[in-house]
N, C-alpha and C positions, 0 to 999 in steps of 0.2 A: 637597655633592652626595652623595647616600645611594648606597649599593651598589647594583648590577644586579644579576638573579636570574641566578644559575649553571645549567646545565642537571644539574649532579649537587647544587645544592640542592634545586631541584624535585623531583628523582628520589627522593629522601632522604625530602622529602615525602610523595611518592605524587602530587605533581601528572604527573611525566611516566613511563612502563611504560618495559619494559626495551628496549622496542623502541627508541620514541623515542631513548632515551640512546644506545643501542647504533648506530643509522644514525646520530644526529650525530657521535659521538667515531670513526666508520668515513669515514664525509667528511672530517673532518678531518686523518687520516689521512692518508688516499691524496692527499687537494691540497695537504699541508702550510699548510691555512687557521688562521691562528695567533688571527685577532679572534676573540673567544667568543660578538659578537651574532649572528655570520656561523651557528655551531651553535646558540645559543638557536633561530633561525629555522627550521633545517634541524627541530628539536626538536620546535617546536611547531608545523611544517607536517604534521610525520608525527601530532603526538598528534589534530590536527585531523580525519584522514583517517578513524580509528581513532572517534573521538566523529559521526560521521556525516557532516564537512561535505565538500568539493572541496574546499577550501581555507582558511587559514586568514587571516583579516580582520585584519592587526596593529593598523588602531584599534581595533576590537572587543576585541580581546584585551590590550592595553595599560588598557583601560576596565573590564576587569574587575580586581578580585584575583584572584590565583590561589593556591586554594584546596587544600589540604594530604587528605588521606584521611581524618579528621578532620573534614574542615570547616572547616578553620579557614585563615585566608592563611599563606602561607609567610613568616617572621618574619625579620628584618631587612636587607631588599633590597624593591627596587622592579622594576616594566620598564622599561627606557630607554625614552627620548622619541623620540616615533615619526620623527620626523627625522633624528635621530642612527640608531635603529636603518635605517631605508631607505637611510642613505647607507654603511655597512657593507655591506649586501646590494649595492646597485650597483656597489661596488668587487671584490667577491669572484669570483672566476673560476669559482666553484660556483651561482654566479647567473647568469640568463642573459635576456632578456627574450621567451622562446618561439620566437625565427625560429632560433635554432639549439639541438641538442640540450644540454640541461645539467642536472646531479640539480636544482636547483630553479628555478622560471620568477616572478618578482616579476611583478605585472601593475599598471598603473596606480599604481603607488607604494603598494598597499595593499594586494592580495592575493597571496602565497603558495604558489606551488603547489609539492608534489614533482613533477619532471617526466611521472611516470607519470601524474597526472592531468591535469595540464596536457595532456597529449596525447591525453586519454579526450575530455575536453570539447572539445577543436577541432576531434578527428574528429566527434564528436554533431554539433556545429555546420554542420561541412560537407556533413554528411549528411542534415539536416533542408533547409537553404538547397536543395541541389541538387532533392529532392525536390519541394521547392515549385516548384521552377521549371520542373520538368515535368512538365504537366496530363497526366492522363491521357484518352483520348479516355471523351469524356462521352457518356451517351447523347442522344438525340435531345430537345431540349424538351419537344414536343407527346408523346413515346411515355411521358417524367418525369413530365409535370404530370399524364397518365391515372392512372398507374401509382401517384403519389403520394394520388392524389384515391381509388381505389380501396381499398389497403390502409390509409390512416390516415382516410379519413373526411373529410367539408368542414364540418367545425365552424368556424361563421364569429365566435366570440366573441374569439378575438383574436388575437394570434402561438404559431404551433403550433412547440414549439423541436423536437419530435420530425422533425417535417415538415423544420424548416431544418438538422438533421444531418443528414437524408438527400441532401439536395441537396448542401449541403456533402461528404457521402463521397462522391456519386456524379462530385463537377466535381473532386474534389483527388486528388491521390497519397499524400495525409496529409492525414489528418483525428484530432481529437479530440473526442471525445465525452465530457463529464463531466456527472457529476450524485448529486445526495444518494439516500438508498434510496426504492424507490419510483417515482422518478422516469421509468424503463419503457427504461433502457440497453438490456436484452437482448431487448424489444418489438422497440424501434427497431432495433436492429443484426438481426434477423431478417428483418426487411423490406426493408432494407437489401439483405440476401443475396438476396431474392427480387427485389427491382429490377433485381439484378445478372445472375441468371441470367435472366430474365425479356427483358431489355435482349440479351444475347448470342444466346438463342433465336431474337426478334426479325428479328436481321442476321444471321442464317443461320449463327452461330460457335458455338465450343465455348465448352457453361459454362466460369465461370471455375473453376479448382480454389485451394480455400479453404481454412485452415489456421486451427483455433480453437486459442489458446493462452496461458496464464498464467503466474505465478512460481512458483506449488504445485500440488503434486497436487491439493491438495482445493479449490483458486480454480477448475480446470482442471475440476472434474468437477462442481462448480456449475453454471459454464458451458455443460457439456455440458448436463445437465438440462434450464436455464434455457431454449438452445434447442431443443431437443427438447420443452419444454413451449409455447413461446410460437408454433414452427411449426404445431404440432398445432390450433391455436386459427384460425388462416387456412383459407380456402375456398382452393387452390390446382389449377393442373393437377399430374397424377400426376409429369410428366418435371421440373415443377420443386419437388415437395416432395421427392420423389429426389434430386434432389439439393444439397439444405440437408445441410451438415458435419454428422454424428453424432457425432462424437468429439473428445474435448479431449486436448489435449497439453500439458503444461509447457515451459518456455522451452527448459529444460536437456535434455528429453528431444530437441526437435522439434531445437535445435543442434548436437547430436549431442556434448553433453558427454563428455569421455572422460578419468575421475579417475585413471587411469592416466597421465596423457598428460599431467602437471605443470599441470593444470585448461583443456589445451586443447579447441577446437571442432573438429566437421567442419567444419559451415559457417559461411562469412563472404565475406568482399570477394571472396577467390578462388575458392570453391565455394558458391554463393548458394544460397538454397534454388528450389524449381521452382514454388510456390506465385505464382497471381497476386494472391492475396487475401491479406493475414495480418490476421486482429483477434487481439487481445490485452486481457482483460481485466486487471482487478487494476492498472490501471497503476501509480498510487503505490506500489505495492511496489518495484517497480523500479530499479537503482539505477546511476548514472553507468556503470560501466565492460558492466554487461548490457545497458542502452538501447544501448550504442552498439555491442557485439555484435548487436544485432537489427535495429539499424539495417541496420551493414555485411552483413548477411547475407541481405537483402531486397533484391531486385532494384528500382532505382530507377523502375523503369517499371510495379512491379506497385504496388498500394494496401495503407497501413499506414494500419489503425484502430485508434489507442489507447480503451480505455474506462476507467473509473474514477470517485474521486473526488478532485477536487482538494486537497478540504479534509480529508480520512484522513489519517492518520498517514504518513509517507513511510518509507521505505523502511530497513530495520537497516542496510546496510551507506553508502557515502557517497552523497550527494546527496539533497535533494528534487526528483527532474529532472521529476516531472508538474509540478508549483507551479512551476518555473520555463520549463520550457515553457507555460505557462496563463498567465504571471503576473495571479496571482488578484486583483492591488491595480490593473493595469488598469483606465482608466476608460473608454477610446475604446471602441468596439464595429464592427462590421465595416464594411470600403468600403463607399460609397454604390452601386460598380458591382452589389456582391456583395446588397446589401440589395434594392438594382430585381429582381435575378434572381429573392432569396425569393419577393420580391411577386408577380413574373412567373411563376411556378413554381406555388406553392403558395394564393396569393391573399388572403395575410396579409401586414399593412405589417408592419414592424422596423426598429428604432430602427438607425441609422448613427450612425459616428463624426462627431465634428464636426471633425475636419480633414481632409484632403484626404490625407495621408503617411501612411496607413496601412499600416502594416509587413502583404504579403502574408499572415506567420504568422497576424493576427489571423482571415482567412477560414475557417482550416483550424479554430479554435476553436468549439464551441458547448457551453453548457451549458444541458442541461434542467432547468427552473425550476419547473413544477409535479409535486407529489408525486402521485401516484396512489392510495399509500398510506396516509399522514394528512395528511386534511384537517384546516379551523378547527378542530375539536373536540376534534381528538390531543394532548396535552398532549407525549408524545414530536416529533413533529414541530414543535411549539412549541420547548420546549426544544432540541430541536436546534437550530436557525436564531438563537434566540438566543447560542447556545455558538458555532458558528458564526461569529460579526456578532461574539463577544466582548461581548456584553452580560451583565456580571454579574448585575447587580441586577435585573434581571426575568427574568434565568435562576432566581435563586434563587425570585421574585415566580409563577414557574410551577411550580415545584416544591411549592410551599406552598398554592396555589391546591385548592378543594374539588374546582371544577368537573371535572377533570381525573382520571381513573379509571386512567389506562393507564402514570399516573409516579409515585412517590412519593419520601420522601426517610427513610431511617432515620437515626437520630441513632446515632452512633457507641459502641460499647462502648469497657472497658476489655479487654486481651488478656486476660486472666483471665474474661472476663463475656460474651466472641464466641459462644462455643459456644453457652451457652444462651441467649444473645439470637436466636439463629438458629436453633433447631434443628427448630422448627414448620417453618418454611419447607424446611429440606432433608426433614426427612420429609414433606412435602406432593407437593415438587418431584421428588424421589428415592426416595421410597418405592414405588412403583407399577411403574416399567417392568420388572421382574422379572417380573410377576405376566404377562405378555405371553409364553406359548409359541414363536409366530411368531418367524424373526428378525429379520424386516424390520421388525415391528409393536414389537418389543423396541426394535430401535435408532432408531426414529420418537419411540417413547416417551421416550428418552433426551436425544435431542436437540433435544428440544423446550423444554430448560429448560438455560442454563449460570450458570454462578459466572463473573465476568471479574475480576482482579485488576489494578492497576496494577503489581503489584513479582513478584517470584517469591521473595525472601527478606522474613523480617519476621514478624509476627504479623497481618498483611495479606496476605502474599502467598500465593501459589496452592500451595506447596509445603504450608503452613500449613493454611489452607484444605481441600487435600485432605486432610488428617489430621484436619481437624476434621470434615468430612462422612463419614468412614469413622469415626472414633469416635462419632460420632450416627448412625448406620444401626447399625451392630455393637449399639450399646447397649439399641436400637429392635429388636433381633432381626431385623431387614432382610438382614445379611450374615452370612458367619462362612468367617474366615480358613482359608486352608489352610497357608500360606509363601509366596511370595514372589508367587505369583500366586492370586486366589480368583473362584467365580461370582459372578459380575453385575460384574467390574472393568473402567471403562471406560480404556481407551488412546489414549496420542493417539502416532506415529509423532514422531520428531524427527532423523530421517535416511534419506534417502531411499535404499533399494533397489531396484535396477532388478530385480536376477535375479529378487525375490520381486512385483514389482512394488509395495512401498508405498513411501509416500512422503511427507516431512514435512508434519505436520499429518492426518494419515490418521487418521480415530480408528471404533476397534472396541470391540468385549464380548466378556472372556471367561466363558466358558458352558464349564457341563458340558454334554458331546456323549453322549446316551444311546444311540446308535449304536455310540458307541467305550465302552463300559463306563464312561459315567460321567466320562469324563476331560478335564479342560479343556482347552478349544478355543477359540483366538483368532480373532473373528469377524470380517469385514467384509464391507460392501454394497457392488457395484458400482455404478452409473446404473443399469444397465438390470435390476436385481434379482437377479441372480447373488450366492448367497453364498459367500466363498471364506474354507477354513478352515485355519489355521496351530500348531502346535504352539507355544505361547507361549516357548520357550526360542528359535525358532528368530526369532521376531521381530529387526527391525533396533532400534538404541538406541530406547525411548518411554518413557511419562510416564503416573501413572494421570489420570486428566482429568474427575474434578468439575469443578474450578477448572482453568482457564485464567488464560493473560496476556492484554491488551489488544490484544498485540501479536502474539502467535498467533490470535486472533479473524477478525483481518482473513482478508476470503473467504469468513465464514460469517456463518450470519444463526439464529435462534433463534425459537420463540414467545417465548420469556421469559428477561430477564437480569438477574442479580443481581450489581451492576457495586460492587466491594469496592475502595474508595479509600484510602488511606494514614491516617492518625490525625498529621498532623501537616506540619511542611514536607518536602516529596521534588522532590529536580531531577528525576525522571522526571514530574511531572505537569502537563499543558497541557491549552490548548484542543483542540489536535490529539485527542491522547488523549480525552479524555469526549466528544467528539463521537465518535471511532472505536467507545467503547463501547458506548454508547446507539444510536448506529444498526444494531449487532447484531442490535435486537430487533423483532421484527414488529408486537406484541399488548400487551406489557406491559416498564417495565421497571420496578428497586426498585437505589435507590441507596443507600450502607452510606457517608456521612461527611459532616462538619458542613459550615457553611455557609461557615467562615474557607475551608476548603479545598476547595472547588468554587468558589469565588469566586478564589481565590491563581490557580488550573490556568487559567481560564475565561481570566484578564486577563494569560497567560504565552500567547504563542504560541513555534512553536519558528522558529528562523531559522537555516538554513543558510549556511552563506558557501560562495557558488559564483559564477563570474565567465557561468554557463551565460547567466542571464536578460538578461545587459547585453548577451552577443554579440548573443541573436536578435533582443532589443526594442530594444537604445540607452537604457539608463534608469537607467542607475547604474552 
């Protein structure tokens, strides 16, 4: 029988951080737990948390090798057999099976949890359950089916999915709204609002008061725009475009985050917020222990509208909780009570489940299916759907395709051969928005073209990158340094400051201010065209921001992206990812790596271990 991996051989490795080692040998400790599978667990339940998942999967992780900092497995030891390790864990008084407090909760013989998650997710759980179970007073049929027929139109060609979210947020207390770009989320949720206030008008009540809010500043003030543009577009009475939400909040602001306060909330279970409304865009961002802050912090009798995309990238810190609240592999589709209602409603058939036991959650789900933005002739919205679906081979079959104007594929340099294989393209892309006086016309200019990186280290990644777009501008006589900050240098925030108001992902230009003698001034644009200006020293921590990560993207959108992939194999690259990247862009995108490796990403999706999806669905 070969040797078991030690948690201080791992460590030695670099498979487990100092954390991991440090909370198992502190368990150990304090219980006097002398079995070493009982700490491997403790070990790798925390390295878990930390790699993004709720929990850690021991067949999963018994199935893998584990892998040294190097890359390479950890040499002479194996994992124990997953039987032997679960019956260690069952016996240890540091185990416990959830019904009472214990540092770790084993679940089903398979899942892991440190107790601190284990108790994030049961609260989600019970939070989501109860909500469903309490309708909120719906408006009237006959005043919906007007109402619906008016602001979305009686297009009779076939199931209107916009049409069945509305109905859907107006009958539930939770509702989800997912859908790819384009697809017309912040349409739909605008009208949504106006049903709502519309519906209270009506019955002689106060609107309701509504709370727009995101994970970021810059998700947040999208959204704000988004509706702000999308109301504008509606024929309305005065008293109800009055009052449609003007303004976005982030999670953290609207919870009353207080970094002072060991990262507590104002609000939560015992100080709710006063909101009857809350939407929430950006949901995938979102992660186990904040979903269930917003949960508990939303009065169960008001309505929570998630929006998002199911298929985005999920979220840096633990959980995919949108993908597991959605579950996107799902094949049933909604009760047949709930599909008669569509029909009844809206006067589009929709497909129903074909059993009978349809879990409640499924009604609260809809995702809109047609793009608005690219149709059949989009080679981007082609390629998306195929990356998407995990379809390689006519993912690659579109890329390569003539007909298609709006996607291409560049063939990879060598890191010596980047610069000038690109350098047309940045002075195309980045040469011009200086030449823009305006501020607002400057930062338009700007943002209307990014770099998106998969890595932030490497000769691909976005640190890289930006040094290669400032040494092609400098050379191109485009720029010219002063020290640490120069004109026309874009920022992007990566810490959010409340007293200054910015906040991560915030991204400005700094400009000489010919006002102040000439002296640079850190620029940025509010929603509502206000420019507000900063002495660049006093800025919070940021980043210059040609290039971007894949992973600060998310929440923005571009005319044009130049989405810069690895040269090789990287565990950072999935389907998740290049789908995140590519639907950044509006108009155009241009992809920088070969076919091995957009094929490897395309046929990798990411998989979280979370016991989230079995509580609500029952399915594993």
């Amino acid at each position: 029988m070969s040797a078991v991996l030690s948690i201080r051989d791992l460590f030695k490795a670099g498979y487990l951080s100092s954390l991991d080692l440090h909370l198992a040998e502190a368990l150990q400790r304090i219980s006097a737990e002398k079995d070493p599978l009982v700490a491997l667990g403790a070990a790798v339940a925390c390295r878990a948390t930390t790699s993004g998942h709720v929990c850690a999967d021991l067949a999963s992780v018994i199935s893998t090798p584990a892998l040294g900092s190097g890359g390479d497995p950890v040499p002479g030891a194996s994992w124990p057999e997953l039987d032997v390790w679960v019956t260690a864990l069952c016996e240890s008084e540091l185990v416990g099976n959830g019904e009472d407090t214990s540092p770790l909760v084993l679940e089903n013989n398979q899942r892991l949890y440190l107790g601190k998650y284990w108790d994030l997710q049961q609260r989600l759980v019970a939070e989501i359950e109860a909500r469903i179970a309490l309708p909120p007073d719906s408006p009237d049929d006959e005043l919906l089916r007007r109402g619906i027929k008016r602001l979305f139109g009686s297009d009779e060609s076939g199931p209107d999915w916009q049409k069945a979210a509305a109905v859907a947020a107006l009958r539930n207390n939770f509702t989800v709204i997912s859908g790819g770009p384009g697809t017309g989320k912040t349409t739909t949720i605008v009208k949504i609002i106006v049903l709502l206030i519309e519906s209270a008008l009506a019955s002689g009540e106060q609107p309701p008061l509504i709370d727009l809010l995101a994970p970021t500043g810059k998700a947040a003030t999208r959204l704000e725009e988004a509706v702000r543009a999308a109301g504008s577009k509606l024929e309305l009475e005065d008293e109800v475009r009055q009052r449609i939400p003007g303004e976005g909040a982030t999670l953290h602001r609207r919870l009353g985050y207080n970094p002072r306060g060991f990262g507590s909330f104002r609000h939560g279970r015992k100080n709710p917020l006063g909101a009857d409304v809350v939407i929430v865009d950006e949901a995938s961002m979102i992660d186990l222990a904040m979903m269930t802050r917003l949960f508990e912090a939303i009065p169960r009798s008001s309505r929570l509208i998630l929006l998002g995309d199911e298929h985005q990238l999920a979220s840096v810190e633990a959980g995919a909780i949108l993908g597991d609240i959605c579950n996107s592999q799902r094949e049933d589709g909604w009760s047949a009570s709930f599909s008669e209602k569509l029909a009844d409603i809206t006067g589009h058939d929709y497909p129903s489940a074909a059993t009978e036991e349809t879990p409640a959650l499924a009604d609260c789900i809809v995702e809109l299916q047609k793009s608005y933005r690219f149709d059949e002739s989009s080679g981007i919205g082609r390629f998306a759907r195929l990356v998407r679906n995990g379809k390689a081979a006519e993912a690659i079959e579109c890329l390569q395709a003539a007909e298609y104007k709006d996607i291409s594929l560049l063939p990879p340099a060598a890191p010596e051969a980047l610069q000038e294989s690109i350098r047309e393209l940045i002075i195309e892309r980045y040469g011009s928005y200086l030449e823009h006086g305006d501020p607002i016309q400057r930062m338009e200019a700007f943002n209307s073209f990014r770099i998106l990186c998969a890595h932030r280290l490497g000769p691909h990644g976005f640190y890289h990158l930006n040094e290669l777009v400032e040494a092609t501008l400098d050379s191109a006589g485009l720029l010219e340094f002063e020290g640490a900050w120069y004109h026309g240098q874009p920022i992007m925030i990566t810490r959010n400051d409340y007293q200054l108001e910015l906040f991560n992902g915030d991204t400005g230009l700094v400009v000489r201010d010919e006002e102040r003698d000439g002296a640079l001034r850190a620029q940025f644009i509010d929603p509502d065209g206000r420019i507000r200006s900063f002495a660049p020293a006093r800025l919070p921590p940021h980043e210059t921001a040609y290039a971007m990560t894949i992973h600060k993207s998310q929440g923005s959108e571009f005319e044009r992206v130049f989405v810069v992939l690895p040269d090789g194999p990287s565990a950072l690259l999935s389907r998740e990812l290049i789908y995140t990247a590519i639907t950044r862009a509006r108009k155009e995108v241009l992809l920088l790596g070969s076919e091995e490796t957009i094929t490897s990403g395309i046929e990798k999706r990411i998989e979280r271990a979370s016991g989230l999806q079995n509580a609500l669905w029952g399915n594993g």
